[in-house]
C-alpha positions as a printed Julia matrix, in Angstrom:
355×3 Matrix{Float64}:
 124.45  109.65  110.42
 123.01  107.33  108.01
 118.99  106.11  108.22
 120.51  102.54  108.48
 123.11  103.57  111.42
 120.91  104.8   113.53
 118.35  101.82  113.5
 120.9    99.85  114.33
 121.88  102.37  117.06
 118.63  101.54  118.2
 119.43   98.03  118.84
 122.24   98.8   120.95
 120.1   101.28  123.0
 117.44   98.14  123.04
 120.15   95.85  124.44
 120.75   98.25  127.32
 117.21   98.26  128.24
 116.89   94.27  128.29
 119.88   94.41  130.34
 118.64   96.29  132.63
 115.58   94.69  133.0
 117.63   91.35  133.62
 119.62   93.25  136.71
 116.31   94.5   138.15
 114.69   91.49  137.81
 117.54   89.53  139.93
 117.66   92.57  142.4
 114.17   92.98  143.2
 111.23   89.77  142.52
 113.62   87.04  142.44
 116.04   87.99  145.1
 112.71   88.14  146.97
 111.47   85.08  146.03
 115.13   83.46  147.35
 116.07   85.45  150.58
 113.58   87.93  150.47
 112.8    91.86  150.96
 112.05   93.75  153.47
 109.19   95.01  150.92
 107.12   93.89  148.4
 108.55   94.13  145.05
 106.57   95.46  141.97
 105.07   92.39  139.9
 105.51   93.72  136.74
 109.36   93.58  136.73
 108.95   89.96  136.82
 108.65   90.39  132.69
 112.66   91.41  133.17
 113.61   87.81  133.65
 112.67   87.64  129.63
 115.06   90.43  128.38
 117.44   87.54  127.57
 115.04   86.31  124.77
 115.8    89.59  123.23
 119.27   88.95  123.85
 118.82   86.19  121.57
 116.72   87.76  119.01
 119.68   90.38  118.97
 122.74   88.04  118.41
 121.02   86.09  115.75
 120.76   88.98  113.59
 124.32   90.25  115.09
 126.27   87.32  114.22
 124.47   86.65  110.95
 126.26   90.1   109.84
 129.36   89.3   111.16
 129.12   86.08  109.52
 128.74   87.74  106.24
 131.79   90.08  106.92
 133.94   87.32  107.87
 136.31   85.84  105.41
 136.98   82.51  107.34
 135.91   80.52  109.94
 138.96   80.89  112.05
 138.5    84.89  111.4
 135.35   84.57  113.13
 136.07   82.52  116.02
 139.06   84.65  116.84
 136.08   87.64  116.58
 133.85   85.76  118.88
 136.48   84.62  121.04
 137.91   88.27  121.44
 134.24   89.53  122.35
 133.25   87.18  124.25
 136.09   85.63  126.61
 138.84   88.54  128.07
 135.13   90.53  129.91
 133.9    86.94  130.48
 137.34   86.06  132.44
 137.3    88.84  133.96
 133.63   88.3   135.47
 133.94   85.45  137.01
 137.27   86.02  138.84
 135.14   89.19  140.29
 132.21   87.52  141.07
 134.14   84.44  142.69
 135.62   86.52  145.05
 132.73   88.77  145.98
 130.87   85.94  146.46
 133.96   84.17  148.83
 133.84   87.63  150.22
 130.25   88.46  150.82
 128.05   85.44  149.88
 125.42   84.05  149.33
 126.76   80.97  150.56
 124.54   78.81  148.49
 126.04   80.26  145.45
 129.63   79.71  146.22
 131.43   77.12  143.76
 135.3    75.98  143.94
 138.31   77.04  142.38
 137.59   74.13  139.88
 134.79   75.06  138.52
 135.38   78.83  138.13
 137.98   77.35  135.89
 135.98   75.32  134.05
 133.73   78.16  133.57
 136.41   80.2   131.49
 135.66   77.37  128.75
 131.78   77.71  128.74
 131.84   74.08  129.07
 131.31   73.59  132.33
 127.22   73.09  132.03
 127.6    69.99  129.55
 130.49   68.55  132.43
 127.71   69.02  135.46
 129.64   71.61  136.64
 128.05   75.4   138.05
 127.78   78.49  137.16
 130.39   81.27  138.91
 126.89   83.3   138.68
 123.67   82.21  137.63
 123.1    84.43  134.66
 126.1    82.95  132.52
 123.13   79.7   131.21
 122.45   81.74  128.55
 125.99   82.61  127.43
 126.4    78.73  126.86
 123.91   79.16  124.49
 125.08   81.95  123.24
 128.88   80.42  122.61
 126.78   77.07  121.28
 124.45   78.92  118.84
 128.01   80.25  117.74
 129.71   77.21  117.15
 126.33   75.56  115.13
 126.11   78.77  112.78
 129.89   79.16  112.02
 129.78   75.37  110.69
 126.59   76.01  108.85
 127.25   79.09  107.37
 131.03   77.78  106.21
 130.47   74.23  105.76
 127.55   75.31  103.35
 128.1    79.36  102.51
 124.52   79.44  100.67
 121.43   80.59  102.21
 119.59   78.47   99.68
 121.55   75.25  101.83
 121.55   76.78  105.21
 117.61   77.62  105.06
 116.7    73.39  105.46
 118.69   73.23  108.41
 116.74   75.95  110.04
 113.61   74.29  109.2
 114.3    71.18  111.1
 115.89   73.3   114.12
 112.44   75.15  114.48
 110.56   72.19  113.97
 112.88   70.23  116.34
 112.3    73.06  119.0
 108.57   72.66  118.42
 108.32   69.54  119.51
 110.96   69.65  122.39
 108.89   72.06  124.25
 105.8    70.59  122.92
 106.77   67.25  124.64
 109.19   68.97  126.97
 108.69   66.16  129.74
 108.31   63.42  127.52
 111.43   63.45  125.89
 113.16   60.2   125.33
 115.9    59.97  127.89
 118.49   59.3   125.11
 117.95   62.76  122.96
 117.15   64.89  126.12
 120.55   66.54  126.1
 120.71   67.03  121.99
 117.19   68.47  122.29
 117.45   70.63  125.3
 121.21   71.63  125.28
 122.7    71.21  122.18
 119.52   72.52  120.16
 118.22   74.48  122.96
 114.52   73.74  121.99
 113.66   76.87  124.41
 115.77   79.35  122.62
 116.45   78.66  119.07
 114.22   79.79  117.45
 114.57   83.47  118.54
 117.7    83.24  117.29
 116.3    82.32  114.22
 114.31   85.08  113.76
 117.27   87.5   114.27
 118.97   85.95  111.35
 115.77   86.55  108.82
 115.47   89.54  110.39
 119.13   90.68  109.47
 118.75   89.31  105.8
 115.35   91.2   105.55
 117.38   94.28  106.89
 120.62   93.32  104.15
 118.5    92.8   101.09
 115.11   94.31  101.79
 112.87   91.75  101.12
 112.67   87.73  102.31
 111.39   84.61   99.72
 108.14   83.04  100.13
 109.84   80.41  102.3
 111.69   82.65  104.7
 108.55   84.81  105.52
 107.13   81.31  106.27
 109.67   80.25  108.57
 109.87   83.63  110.29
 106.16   83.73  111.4
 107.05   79.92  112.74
 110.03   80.79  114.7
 107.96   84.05  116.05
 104.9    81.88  117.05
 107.4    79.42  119.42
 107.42   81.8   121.82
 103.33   81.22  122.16
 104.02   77.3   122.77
 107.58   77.61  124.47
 105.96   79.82  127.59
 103.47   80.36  129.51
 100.94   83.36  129.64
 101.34   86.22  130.06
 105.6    86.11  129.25
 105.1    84.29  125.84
 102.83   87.94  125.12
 105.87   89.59  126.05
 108.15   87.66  124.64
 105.85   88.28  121.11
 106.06   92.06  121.97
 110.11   92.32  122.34
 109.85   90.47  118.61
 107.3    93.77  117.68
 109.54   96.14  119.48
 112.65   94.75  117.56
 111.03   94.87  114.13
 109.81   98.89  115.07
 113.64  100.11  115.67
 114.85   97.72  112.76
 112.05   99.93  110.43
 113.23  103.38  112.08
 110.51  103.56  114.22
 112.59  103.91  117.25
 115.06  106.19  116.4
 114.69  108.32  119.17
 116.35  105.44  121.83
 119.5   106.06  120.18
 119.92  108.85  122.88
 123.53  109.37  124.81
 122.42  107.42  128.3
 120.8   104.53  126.45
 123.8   103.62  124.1
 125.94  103.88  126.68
 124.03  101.37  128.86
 124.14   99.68  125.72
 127.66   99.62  125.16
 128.28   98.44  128.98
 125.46   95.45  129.16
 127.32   92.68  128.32
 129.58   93.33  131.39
 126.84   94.48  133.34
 125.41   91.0   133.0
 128.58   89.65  133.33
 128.97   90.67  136.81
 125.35   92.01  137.92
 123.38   88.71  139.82
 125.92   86.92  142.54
 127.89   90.11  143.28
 124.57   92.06  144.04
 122.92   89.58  145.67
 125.7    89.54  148.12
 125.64   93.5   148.53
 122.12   93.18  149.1
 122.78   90.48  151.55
 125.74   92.93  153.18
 123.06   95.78  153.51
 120.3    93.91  155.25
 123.27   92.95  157.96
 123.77   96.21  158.34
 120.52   96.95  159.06
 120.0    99.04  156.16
 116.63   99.39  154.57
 115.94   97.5   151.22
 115.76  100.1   148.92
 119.41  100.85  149.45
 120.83   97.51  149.72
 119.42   97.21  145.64
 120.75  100.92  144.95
 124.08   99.65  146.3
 124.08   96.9   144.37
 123.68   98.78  141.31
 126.0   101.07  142.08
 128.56   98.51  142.31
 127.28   96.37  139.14
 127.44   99.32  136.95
 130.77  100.37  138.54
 132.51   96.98  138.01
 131.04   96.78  134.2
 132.16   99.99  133.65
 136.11   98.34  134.8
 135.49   95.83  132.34
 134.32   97.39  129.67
 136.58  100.59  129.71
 139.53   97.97  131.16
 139.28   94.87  129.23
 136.87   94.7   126.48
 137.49   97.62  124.53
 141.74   97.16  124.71
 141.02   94.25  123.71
 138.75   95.0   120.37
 141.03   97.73  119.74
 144.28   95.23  119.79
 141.68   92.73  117.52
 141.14   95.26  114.95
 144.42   96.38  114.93
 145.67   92.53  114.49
 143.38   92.35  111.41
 143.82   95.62  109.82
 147.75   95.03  109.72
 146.43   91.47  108.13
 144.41   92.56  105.4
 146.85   95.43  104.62
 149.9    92.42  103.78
 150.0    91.9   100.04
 147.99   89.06   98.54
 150.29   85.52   98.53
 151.5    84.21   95.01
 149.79   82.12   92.91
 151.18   78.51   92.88
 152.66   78.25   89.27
 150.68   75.28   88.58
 147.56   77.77   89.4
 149.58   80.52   87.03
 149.91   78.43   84.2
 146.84   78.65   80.94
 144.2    76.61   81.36
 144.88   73.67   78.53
 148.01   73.31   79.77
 147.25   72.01   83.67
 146.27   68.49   84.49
């Protein structure tokens, strides 16, 4: 296995652990703080709720290299679409009927909006999430949309880089002034930019050109310590020192130093997290719910609840996402391999002689 491979294994084993931080987070301090335990939960895994930044960091330097090994943008949106929608479809017809099923009741929604949330448009309609985790993949599916049109409308990196200058300096100053935005940019600033967010994204894409070509310009090591330091305005103490770390740990496995994560257990919780966040929050809050009816002790209400979190990602991942890929790749493969079309004889002709 190549040097390069494996630090990117890393990444995947990396993703596993911030998704599992995510699901214990839900399952232990902030189920608590909703319906509460029977015990006291441990502090610390209150820093879980902040995996998803890494999520972020992650994609940015993710979809930068798919970018890059894209040959149009309908290519990549039919890449996205095909990673992101059949496990996401599948999630929230699973979670809307555990939830019917089991509860919470508070975090029932109708039939109408679980449809709407197939398009990952239902946030910017007022409409709720199927489960609570899915904010983040309308950022995710936005922060798609804005870098396909950059990164095709403009193909340079010399004419993308402005436009990531005014998105960190535009997320500066939404969280800076946070409360004080004018009424009429609130929703460009804090959805459509995602002041919170952006910038981690950010840094995975100088990150991935710093992995690509080995060194960054002047003004991209500038820019890269600015969307780094957002986290230090965008949260509060002691999370925006752990949100600096995840941007330490990331740049240790992208430099080798982590190597040794790219064990068996951890890629595979790699390889299932997506799902597993897919489906983790409403379905095990209402196991958790189930077990405390039951008059079963806490500790096994959350160890059913991961039982059947992992179990249902598994389904989807082993089900639905990888058929899925496989039928994607094989759709492009059989694409690429069809022979080049024909020059238009106008286009054929020598130079002097056309128009």
């Amino acid at each position: 296995m190549g040097d390069s491979q494996q630090r990117l294994q890393a990444l995947d084993a990396l993703r596993g652990i911030a998704a599992l931080a995510v699901v214990l987070f839900h399952y232990l301090p902030y189920y608590h703080q909703l319906y509460g335990h029977s015990f006291a939960p441990w502090r610390f895994l209150e820093f879980g709720r902040y995996g998803v930044h890494l999520f972020f960091i992650l994609s940015g330097f993710v979809i930068f290299m798919t970018l890059e090994r894209t040959r149009s943008a309908s290519w990549f949106a039919m890449a996205r679409s095909v990673r992101l929608l059949p496990g996401l479809w599948a999630g929230i017809a699973i979670t809307w009927l555990f939830v019917a099923a089991l509860g919470p009741e508070d975090r029932t929604v109708g039939l109408g909006s679980a449809l709407l949330n197939t398009t990952l448009l239902h946030e910017y309609l007022g409409f709720p999430h199927v489960d609570g985790a899915y904010w983040s993949l309308v950022i995710e599916a936005t922060f798609y949309v804005w870098i396909g049109l950059m990164f095709y409308a403009l193909r340079q990196w010399t004419r993308i880089r402005p436009l990531l200058w005014g998105w960190v300096a535009v997320s500066y100053l939404g969280v800076l002034w946070w409360k004080d935005i004018p009424s009429a940019l609130e929703f460009l600033a804090k959805d459509l930019l995602f002041a919170r967010y952006a910038p981690l994204f950010v840094t995975g894409m100088l990150l991935y050109r710093w992995h690509r070509y080995r060194q960054l310009s002047p003004a991209d090591k500038v820019l890269l310590a600015l969307a780094i330091g957002h986290c230090l305005v965008a949260y509060k103490a002691p999370f925006s020192y752990f949100v600096l770390g995840c941007h330490g740990v990331f740049a240790l496995a992208l430099n080798g130093y982590l190597e040794r994560l790219a064990a068996r257990p951890l890629l595979w919780l790699g390889s299932l997290s997506y799902a597993l966040y897919l489906v983790h929050q409403n379905v095990g809050y209402g196991v958790i719910g189930w077990s405390y009816d039951q008059a079963l002790p806490g500790w096994a209400g959350v160890g059913m609840a991961l039982f059947t979190a992992f179990s249902l990602a598994a389904v989807i991942h082993y089900g639905i996402e990888k058929p899925a890929l496989r039928w994607f790749r094989g759709v492009r493969k059989r694409r690429e391999a069809l022979p080049a079309a024909p020059l238009p004889l106008i286009a054929a002709r020598a130079p002097e002689s056309l128009p």
